[in-house]
Backbone as ProteinMPNN parsed JSONL, in Angstrom:
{"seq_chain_A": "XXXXXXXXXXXXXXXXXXXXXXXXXXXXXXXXXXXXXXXXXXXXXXXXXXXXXXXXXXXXXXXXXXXXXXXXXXXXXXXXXXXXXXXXXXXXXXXXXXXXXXXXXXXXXXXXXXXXXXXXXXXX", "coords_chain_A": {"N_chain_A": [[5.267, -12.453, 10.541], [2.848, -11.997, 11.66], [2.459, -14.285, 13.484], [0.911, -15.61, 16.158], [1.678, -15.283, 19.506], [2.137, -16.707, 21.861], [2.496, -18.886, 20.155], [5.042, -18.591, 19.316], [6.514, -18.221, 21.112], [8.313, -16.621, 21.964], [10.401, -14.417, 24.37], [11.319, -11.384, 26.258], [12.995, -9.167, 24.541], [13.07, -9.876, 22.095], [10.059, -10.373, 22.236], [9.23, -8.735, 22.647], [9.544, -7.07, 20.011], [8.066, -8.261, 18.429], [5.688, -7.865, 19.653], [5.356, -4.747, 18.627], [5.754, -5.607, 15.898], [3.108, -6.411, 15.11], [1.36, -5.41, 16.456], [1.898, -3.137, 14.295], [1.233, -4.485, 11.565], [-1.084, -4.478, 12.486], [-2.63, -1.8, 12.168], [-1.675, -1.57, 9.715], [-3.882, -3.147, 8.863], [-6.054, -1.479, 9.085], [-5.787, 0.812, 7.913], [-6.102, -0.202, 5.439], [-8.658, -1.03, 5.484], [-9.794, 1.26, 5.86], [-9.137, 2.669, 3.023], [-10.511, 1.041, 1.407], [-13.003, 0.953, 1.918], [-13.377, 3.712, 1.322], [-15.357, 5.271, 2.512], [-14.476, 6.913, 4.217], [-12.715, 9.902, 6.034], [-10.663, 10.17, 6.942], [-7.205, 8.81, 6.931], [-5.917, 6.746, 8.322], [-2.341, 6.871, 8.433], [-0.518, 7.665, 9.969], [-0.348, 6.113, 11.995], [1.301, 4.228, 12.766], [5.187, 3.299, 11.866], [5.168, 1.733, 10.047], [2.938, 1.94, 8.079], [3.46, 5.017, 7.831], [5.783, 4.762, 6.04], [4.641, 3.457, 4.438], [2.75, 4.973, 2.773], [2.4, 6.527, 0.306], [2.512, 4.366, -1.084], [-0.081, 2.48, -0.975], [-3.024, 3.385, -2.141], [-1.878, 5.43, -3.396], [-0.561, 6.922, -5.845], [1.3, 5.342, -7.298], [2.194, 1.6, -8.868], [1.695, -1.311, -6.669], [2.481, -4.58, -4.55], [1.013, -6.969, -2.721], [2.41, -9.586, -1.251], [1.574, -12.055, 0.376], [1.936, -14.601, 2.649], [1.468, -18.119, 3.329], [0.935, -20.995, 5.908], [0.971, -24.741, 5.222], [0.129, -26.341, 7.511], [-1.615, -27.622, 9.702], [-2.074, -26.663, 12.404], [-1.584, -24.137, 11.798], [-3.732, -23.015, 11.046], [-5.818, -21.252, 11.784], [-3.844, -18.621, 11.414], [-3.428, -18.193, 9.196], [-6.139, -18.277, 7.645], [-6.773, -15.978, 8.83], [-4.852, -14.262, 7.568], [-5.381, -15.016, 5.111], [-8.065, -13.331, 4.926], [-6.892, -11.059, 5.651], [-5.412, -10.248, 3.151], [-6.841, -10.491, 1.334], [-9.051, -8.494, 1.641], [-6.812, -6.165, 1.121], [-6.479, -6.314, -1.735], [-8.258, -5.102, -2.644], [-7.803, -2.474, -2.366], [-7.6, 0.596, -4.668], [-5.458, 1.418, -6.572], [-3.936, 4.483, -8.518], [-2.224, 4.658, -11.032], [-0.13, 6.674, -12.176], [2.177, 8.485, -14.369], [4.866, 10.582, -12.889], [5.216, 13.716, -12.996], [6.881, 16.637, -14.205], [5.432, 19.723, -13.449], [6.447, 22.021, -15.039], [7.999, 20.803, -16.887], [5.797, 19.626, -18.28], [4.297, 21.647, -19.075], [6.432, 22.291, -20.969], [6.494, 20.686, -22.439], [4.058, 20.554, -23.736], [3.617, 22.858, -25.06], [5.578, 22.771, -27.101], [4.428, 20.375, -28.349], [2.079, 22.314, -29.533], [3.682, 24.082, -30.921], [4.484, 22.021, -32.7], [2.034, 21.295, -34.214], [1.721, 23.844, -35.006], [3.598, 24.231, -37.04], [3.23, 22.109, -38.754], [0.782, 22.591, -39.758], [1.319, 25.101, -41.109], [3.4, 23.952, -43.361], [0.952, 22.755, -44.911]], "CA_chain_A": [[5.033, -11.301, 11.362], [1.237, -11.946, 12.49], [1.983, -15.163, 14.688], [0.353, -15.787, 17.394], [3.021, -15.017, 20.115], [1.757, -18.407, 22.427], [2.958, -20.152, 19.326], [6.107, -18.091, 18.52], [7.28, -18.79, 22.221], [9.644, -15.467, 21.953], [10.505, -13.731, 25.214], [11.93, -10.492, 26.127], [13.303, -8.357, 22.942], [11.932, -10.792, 20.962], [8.646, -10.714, 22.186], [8.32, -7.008, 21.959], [9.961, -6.722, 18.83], [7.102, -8.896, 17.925], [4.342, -6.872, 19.664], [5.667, -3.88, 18.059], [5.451, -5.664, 14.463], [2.077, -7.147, 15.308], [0.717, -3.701, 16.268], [1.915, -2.261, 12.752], [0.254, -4.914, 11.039], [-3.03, -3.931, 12.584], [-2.331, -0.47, 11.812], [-1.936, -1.432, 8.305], [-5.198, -3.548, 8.33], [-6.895, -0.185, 9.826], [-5.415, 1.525, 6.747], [-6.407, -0.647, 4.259], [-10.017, -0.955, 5.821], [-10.328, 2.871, 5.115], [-8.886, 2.786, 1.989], [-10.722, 0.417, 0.766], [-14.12, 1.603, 2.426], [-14.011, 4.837, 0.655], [-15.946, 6.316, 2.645], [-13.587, 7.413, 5.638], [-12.521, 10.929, 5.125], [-9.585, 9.699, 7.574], [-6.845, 7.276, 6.576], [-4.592, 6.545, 9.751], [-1.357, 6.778, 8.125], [0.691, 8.256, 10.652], [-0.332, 5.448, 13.421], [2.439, 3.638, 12.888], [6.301, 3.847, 11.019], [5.219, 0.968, 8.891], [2.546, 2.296, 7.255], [3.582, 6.051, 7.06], [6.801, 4.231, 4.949], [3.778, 2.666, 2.523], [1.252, 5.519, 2.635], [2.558, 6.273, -1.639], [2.55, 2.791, -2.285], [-0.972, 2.529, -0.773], [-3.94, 3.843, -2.27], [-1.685, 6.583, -4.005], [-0.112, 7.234, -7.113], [1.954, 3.981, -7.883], [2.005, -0.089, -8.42], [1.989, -1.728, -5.347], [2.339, -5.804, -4.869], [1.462, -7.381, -1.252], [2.217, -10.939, -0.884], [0.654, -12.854, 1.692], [2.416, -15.99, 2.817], [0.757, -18.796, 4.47], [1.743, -22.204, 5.569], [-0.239, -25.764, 4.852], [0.157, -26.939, 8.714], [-2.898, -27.602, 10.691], [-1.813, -25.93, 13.484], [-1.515, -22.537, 11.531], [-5.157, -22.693, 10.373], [-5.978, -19.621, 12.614], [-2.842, -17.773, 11.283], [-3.697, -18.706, 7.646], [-7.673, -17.518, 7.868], [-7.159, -14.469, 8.662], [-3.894, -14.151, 6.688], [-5.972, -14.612, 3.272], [-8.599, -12.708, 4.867], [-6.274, -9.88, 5.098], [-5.021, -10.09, 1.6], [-8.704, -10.265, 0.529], [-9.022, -6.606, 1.992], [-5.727, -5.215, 0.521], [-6.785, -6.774, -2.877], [-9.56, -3.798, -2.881], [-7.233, -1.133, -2.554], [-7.494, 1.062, -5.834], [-4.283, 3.055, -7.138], [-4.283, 5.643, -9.692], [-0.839, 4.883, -11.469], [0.431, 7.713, -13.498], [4.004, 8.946, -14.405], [5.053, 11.906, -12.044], [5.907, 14.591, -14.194], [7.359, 18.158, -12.988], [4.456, 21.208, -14.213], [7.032, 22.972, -15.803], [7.945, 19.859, -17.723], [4.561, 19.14, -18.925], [3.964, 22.602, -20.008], [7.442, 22.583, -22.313], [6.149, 19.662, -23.476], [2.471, 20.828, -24.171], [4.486, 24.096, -25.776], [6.816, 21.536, -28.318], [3.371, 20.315, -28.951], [1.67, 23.04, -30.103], [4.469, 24.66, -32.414], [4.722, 21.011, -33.908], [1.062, 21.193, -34.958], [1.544, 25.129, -36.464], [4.15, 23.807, -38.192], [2.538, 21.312, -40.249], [-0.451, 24.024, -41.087], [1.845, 26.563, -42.381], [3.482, 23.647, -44.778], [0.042, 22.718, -45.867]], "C_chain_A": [[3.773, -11.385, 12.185], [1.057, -13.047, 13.473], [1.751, -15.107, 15.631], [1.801, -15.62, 18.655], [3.051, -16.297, 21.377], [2.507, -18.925, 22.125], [4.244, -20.196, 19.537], [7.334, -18.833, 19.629], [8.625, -17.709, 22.673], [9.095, -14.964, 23.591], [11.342, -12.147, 25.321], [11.854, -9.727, 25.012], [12.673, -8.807, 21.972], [10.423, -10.659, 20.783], [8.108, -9.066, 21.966], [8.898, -6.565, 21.361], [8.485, -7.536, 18.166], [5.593, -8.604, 17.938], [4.16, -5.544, 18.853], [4.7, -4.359, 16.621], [3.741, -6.448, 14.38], [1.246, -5.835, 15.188], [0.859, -2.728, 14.765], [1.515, -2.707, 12.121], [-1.494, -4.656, 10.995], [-3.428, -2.827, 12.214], [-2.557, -0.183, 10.378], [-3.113, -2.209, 7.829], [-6.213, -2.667, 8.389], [-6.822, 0.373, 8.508], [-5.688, 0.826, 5.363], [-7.655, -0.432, 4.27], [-10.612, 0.192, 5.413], [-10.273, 3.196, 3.715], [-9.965, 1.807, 1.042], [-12.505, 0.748, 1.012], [-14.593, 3.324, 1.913], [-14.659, 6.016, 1.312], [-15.455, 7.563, 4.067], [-12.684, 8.692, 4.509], [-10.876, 10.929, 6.011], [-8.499, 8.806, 7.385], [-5.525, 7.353, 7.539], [-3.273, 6.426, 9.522], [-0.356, 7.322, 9.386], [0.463, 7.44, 12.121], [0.387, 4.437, 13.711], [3.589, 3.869, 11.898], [5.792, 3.097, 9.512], [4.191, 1.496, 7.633], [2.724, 3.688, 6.745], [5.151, 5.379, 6.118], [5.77, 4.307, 3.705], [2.836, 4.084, 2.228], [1.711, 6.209, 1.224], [2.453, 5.276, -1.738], [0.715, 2.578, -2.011], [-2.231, 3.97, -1.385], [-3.855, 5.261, -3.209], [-1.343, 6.057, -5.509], [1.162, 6.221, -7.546], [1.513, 2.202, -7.977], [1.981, -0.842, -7.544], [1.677, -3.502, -5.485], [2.311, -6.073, -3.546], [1.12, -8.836, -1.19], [2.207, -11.403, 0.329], [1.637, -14.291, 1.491], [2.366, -16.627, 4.021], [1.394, -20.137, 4.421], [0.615, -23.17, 5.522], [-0.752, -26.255, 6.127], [-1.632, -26.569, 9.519], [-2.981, -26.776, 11.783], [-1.644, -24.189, 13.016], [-2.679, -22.452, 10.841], [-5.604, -21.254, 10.587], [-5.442, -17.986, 11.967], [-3.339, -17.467, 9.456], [-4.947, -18.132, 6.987], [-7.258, -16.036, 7.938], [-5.476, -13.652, 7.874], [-4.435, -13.659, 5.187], [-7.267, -13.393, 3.404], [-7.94, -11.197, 4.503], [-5.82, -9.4, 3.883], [-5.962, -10.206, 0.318], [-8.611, -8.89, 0.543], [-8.231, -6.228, 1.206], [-6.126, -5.446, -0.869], [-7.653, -5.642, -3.92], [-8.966, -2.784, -2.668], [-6.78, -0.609, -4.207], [-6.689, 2.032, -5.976], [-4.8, 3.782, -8.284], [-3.031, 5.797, -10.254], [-0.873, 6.002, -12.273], [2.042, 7.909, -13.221], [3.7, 10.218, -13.909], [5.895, 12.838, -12.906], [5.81, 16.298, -13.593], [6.006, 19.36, -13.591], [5.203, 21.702, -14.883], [8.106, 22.082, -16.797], [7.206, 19.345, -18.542], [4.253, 20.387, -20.038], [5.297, 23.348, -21.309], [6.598, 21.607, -23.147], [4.966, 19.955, -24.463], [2.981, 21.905, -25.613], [5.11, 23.04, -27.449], [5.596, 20.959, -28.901], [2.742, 20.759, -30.271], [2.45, 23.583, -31.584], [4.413, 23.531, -33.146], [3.599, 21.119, -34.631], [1.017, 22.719, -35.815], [2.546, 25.266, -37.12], [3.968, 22.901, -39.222], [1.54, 22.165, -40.601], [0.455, 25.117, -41.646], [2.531, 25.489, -43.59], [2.268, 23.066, -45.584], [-0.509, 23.834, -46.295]], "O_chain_A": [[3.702, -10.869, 13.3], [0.067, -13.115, 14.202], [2.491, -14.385, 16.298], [2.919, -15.982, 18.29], [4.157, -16.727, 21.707], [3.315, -19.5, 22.855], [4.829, -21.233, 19.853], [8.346, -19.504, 19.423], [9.569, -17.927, 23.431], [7.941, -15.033, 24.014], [11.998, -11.83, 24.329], [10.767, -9.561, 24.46], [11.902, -8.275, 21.173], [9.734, -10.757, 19.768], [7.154, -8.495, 21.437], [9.177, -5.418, 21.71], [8.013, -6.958, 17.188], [4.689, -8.792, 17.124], [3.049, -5.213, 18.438], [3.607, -3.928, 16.254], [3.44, -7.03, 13.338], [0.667, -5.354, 14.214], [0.085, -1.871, 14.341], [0.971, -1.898, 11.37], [-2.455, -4.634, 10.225], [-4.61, -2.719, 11.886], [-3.171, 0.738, 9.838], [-3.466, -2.111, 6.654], [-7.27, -2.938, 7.819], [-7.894, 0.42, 7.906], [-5.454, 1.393, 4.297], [-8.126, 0.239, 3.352], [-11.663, 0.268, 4.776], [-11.146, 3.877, 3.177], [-10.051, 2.088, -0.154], [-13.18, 0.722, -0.018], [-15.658, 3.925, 2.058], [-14.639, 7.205, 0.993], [-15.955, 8.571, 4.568], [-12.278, 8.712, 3.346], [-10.01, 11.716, 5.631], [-8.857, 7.686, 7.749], [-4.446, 7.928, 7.388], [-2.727, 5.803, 10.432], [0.833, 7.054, 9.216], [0.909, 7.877, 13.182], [0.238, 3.762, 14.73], [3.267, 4.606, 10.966], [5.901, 3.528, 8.364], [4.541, 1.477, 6.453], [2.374, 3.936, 5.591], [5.318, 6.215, 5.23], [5.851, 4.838, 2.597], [2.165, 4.01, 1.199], [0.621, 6.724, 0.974], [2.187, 5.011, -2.911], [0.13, 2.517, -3.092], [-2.204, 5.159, -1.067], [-4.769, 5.965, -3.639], [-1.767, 5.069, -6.109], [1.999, 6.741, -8.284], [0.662, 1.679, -7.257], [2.93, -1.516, -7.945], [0.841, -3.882, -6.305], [3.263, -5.658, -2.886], [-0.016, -9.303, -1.105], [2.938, -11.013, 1.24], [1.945, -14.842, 0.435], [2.77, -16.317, 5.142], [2.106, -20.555, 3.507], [-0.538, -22.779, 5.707], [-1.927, -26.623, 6.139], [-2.371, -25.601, 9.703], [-4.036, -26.196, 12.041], [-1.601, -23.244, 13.804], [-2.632, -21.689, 9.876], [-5.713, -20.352, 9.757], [-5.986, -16.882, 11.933], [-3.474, -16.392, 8.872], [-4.861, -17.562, 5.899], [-7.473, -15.155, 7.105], [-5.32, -12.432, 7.82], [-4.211, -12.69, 4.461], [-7.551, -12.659, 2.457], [-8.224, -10.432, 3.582], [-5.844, -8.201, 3.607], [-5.91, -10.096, -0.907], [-8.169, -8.198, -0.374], [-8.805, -5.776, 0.215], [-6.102, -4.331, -1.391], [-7.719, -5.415, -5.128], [-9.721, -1.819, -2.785], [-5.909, -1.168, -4.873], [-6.896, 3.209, -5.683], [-5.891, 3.655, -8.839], [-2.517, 6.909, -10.132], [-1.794, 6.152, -13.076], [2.792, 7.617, -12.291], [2.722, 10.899, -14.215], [7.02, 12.651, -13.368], [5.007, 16.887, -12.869], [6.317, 19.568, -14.763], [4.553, 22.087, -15.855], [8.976, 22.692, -17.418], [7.623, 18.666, -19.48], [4.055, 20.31, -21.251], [5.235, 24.297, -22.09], [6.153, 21.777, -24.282], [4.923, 19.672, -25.66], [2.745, 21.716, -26.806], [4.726, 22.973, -28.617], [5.619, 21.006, -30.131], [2.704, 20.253, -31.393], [2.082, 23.55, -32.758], [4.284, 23.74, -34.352], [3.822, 21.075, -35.841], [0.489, 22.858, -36.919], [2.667, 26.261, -37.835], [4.467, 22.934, -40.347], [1.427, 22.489, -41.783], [0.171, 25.87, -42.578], [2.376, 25.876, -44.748], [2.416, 22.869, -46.789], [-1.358, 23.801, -47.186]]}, "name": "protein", "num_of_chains": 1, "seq": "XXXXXXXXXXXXXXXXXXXXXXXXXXXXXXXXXXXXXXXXXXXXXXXXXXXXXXXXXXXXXXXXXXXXXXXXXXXXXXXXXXXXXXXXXXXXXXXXXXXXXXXXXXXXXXXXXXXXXXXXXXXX"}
């Protein structure tokens, strides 16, 4: 998705199917940059489709896995650099997994709790 478009040699549809996905990549390096910077009270999710898709998998409330794939070729050194650089950055994005659980699920549960514990003090 991030090649150089020189290299790629695409024209037409191709080529701006390619600017498109080039532009949402940067979008999502923008969005990691914040996320990962902390201190932005801004996180650009809605400046492209691709990342409002990820903006739960990012930085929210689940697991998230982003593989980076680079090639060995000399000629993709360029592509490759700032490939791992990017997957340096994302590396520093901190989730907060938990299980999503309804409020009025939690508080039966809390409830089922409670009676279980004043039922073992009344048989002791």
């Amino acid at each position: 998705g991030s090649e150089r478009q020189s290299k790629s040699g695409a024209e037409g549809q191709l080529l701006k199917e390619a600017t498109k996905i080039n532009l949402s990549l940067s979008t999502l390096g923008n969005v990691i940059s914040a996320l990962v910077d902390g201190k932005s009270t801004h996180i650009p999710y809605r400046n492209s489709k691709l990342t409002r898709l990820l903006q739960d998998s990012l930085g929210g409330n689940s697991k998230t896995a982003m593989i980076a794939n680079i090639g060995p070729a000399d000629y993709n050194f360029d592509e490759t650099v700032s490939t791992l650089r990017y997957a340096n950055r994302a590396k520093n994005i901190k989730n907060h997994a938990r299980i999503n659980e309804d409020p009025k699920d939690a508080l039966l549960r809390n409830y089922q709790e409670q009676i279980e514990k004043l039922r073992k003090q009344v048989e002791e």
